[in-house]
DRENNUPA-424274 format. One line per 3 residues: number of its first residue (from 1); their letters; for each residue x, y, z of N, C-alpha, C. Coordinates in steps of 0.1 Angstrom, whole numbers, always signed. Each point is the difference from the previous one (the first is absolute). Layout:
BEGIN
NUM = A = X Y Z X Y Z X Y Z; ... .
//
This chain:
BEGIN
1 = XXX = -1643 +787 -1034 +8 -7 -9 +15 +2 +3; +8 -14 +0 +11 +5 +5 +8 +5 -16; +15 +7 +5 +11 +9 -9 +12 -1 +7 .
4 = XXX = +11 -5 -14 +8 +5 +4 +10 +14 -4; +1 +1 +13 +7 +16 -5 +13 +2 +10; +8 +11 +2 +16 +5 -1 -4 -2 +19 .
7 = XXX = +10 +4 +0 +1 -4 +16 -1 +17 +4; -8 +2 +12 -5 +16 +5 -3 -1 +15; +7 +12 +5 -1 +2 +13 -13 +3 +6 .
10 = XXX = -9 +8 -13 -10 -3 +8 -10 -13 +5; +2 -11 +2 -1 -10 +0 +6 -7 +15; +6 +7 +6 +10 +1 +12 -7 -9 +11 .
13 = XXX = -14 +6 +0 -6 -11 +17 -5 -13 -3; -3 +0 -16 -10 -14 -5 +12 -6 +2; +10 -1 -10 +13 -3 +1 +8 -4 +16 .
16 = XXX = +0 +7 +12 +4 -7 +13 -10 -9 +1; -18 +3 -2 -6 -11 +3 +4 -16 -5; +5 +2 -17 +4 -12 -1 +11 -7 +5 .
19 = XXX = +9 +11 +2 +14 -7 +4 -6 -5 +18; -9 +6 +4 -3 -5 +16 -2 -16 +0; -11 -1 -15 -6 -13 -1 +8 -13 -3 .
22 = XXX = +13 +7 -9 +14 -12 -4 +3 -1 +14; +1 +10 +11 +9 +0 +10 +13 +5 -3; +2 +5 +10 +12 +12 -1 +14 -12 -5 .
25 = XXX = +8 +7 -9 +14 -8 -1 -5 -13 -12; -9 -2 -2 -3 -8 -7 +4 +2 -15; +7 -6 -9 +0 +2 -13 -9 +3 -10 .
28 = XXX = -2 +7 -5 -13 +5 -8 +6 -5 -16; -7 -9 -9 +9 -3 -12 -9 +13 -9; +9 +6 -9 +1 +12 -9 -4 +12 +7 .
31 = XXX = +0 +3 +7 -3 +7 +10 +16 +14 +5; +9 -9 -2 +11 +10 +1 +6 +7 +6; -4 -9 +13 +3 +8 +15 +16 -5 +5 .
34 = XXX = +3 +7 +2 +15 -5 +11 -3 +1 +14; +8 -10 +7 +0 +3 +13 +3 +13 +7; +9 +13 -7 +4 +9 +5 -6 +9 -3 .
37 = XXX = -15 -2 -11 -9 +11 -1 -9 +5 +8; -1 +14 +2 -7 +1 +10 -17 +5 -1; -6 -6 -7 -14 -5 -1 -7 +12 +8 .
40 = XXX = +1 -2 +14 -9 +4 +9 -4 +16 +1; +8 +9 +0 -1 +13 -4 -1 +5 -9; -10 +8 -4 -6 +5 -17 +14 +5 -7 .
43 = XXX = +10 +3 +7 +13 +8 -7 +6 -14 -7; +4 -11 +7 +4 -7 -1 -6 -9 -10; -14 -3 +0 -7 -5 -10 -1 +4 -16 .
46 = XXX = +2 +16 +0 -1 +8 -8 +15 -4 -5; +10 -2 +0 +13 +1 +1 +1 -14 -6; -3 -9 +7 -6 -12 -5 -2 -5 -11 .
49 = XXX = -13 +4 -5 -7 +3 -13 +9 +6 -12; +4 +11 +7 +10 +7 -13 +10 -10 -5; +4 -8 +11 +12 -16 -3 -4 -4 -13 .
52 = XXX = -12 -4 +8 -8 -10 -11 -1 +6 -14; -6 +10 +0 -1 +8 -16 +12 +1 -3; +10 +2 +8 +13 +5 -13 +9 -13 +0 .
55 = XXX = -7 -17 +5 +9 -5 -3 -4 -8 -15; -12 +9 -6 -1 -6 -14 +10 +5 -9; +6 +15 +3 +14 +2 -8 +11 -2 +6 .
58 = XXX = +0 -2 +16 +21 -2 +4 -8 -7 +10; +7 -11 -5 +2 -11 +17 +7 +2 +8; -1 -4 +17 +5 +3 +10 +14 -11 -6 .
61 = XXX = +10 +3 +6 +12 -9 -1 -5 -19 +4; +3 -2 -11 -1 -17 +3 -15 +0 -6; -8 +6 -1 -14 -5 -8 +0 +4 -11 .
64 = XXX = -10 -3 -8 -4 -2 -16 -11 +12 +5; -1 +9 -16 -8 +6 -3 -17 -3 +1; -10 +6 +8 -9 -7 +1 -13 +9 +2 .
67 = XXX = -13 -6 -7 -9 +10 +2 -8 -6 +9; -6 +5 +13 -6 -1 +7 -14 +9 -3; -14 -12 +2 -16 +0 +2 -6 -7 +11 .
70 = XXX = -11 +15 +4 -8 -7 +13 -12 -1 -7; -5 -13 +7 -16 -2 -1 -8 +6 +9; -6 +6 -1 -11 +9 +0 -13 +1 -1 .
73 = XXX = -12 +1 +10 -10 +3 -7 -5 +8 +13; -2 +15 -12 -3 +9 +6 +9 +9 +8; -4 +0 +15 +14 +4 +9 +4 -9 +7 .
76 = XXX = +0 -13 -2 +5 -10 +5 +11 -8 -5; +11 -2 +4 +16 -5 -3 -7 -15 +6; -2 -7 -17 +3 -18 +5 +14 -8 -3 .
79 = XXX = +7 +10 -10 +12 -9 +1 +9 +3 -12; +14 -4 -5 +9 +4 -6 +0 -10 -10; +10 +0 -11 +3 -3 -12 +11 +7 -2 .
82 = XXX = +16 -4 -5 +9 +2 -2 +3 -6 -10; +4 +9 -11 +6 -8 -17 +14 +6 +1; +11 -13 +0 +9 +5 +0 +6 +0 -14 .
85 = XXX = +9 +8 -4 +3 +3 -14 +10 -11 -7; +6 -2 +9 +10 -12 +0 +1 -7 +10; +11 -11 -3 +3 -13 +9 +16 +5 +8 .
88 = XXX = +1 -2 +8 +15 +1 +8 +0 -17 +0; +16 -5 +6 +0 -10 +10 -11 -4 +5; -2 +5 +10 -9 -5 +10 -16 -3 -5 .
91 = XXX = -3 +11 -5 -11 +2 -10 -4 -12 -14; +11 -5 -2 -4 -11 -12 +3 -12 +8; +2 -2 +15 +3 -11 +6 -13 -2 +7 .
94 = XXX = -8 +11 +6 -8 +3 +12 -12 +4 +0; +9 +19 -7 -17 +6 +3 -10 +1 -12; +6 +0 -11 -5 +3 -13 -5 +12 -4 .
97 = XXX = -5 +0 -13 -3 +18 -8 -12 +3 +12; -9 -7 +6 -13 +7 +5 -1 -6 +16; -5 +12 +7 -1 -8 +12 -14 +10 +5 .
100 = XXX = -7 -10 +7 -17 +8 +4 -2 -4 +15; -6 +9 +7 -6 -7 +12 -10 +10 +2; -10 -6 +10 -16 +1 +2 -2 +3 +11 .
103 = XXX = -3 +11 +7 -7 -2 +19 -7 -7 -3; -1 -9 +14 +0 -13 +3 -18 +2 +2; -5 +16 +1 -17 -5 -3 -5 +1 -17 .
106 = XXX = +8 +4 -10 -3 +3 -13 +3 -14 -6; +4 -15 +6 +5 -11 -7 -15 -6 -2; +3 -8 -9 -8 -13 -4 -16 +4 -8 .
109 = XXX = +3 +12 -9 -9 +7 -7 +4 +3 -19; +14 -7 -1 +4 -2 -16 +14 +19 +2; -3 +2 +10 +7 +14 -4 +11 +0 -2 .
112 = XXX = +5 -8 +1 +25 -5 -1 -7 -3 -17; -7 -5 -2 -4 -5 -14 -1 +13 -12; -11 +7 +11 -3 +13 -15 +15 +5 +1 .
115 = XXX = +9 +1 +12 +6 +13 +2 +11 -3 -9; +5 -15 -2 +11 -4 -8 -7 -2 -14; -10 +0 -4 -6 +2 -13 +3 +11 -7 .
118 = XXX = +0 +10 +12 +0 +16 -4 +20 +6 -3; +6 -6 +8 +13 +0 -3 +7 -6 -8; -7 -10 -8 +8 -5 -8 +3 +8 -15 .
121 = XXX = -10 +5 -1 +0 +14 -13 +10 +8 +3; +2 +4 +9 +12 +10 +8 +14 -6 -4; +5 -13 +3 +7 -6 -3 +8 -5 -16 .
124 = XXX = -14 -4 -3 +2 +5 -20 +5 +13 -4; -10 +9 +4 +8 +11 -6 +15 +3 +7; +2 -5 +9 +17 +1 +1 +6 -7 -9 .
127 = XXX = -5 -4 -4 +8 -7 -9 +4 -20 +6; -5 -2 +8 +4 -14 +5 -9 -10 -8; +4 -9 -4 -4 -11 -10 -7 -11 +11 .
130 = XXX = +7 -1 +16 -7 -9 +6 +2 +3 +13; -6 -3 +11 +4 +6 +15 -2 -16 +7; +7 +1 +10 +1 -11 +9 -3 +10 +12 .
133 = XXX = -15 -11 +9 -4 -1 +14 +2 -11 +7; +5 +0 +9 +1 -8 +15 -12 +3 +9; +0 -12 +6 -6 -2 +14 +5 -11 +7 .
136 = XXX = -5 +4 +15 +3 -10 +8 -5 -14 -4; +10 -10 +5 -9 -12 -11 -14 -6 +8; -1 +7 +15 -10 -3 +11 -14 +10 -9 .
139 = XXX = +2 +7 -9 -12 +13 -1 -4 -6 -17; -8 -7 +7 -13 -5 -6 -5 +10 -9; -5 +11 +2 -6 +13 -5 +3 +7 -6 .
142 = XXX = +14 -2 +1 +8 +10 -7 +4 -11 -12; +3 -10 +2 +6 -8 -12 -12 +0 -11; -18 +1 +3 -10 -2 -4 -1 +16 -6 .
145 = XXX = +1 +6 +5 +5 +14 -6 +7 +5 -11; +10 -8 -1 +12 -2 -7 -9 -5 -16; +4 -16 +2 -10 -8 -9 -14 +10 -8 .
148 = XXX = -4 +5 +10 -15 +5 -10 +7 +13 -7; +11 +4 -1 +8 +6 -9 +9 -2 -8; -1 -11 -2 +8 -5 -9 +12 -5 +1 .
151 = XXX = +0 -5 +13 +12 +0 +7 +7 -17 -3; +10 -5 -6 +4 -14 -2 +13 -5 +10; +0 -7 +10 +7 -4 +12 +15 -1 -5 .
154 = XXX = +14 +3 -1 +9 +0 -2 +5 -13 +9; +3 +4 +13 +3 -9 +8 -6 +7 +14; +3 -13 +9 +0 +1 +13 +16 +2 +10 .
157 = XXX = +3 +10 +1 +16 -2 +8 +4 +8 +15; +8 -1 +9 +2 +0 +9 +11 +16 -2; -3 +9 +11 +3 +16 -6 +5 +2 +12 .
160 = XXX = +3 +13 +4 +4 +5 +9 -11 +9 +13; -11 -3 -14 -13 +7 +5 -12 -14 +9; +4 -9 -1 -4 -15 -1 -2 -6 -13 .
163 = XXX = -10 -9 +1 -4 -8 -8 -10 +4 -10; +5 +3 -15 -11 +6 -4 -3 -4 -14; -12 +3 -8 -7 -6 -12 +4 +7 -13 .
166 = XXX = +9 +6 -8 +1 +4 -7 -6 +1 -19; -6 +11 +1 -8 +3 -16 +0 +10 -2; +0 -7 -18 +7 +10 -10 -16 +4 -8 .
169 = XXX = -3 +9 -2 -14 +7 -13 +7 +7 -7; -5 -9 -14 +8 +8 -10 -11 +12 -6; +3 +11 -7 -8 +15 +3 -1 -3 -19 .
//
């Protein structure tokens, strides 16, 4: 049964397995990687992870406060979920309160569905009345994801990120 839970180093080789499967350099949505992180060595990973956990109380400069969850089941890393606490710029144009992605063998089983089910209680108790998610406006899956959460289409607009589908669930 999958879980979501805090981001942990022990988790380190499931974890490169997934990132093998995105392909290296690939964007991982909620996931929370930078290009200058260094993933590949347990120090670095470890180092990583602590990012992630302490950027639920101090954001890196230029980001929003945010809690980061992996999906899970068992010892296996299928994929992230990012609630961000607030909107920036970019963020109420683009990325919105929540951003999820899936290794690419854990898709097309409802799991983007439980995992945003599971975060939306997370988000209430912060106190947020309503969160806005994006997707590419090509991602079928993700918009269908969206929708079976309650998700109501705001608009469709042209970003910096491309072309994307924006919705708002009110909590």
């Amino acid at each position: 049964m999958p879980e979501l839970t805090a981001p942990t180093a022990a988790l380190h080789a499931s974890w490169i397995e997934s990132r093998d499967e995105w392909g290296r350099g690939v964007h991982q949505d909620g996931a929370g990687v930078r290009e200058t992180d260094d993933v590949d060595s347990p120090e670095g990973f470890a180092d990583w992870v602590a990012r992630l956990t302490d950027a639920e109380k101090q954001a890196p400069d230029g980001w929003v406060p945010c809690t980061f969850r992996w999906i899970v089941e068992g010892d296996r890393y299928l994929g992230a979920i990012a609630l961000r606490h607030e909107l920036n710029d970019f963020l109420l144009e683009a990325g919105g309160h929540i951003g999820y992605g899936l290794r690419p063998s854990a898709r097309g089983n409802g799991l983007a569905s439980w995992a945003l089910a599971r975060i939306l209680p997370e988000a209430r108790a912060r106190g947020l009345e309503r969160v806005l998610i994006t997707c590419n406006v090509d991602n079928g899956a993700s918009a269908r994801t969206i929708e079976r959460n309650g998700g109501v289409l705001e608009d469709v607009r042209d970003t910096e990120i491309g072309r994307i589908r924006r919705y708002w669930i009110t909590l």
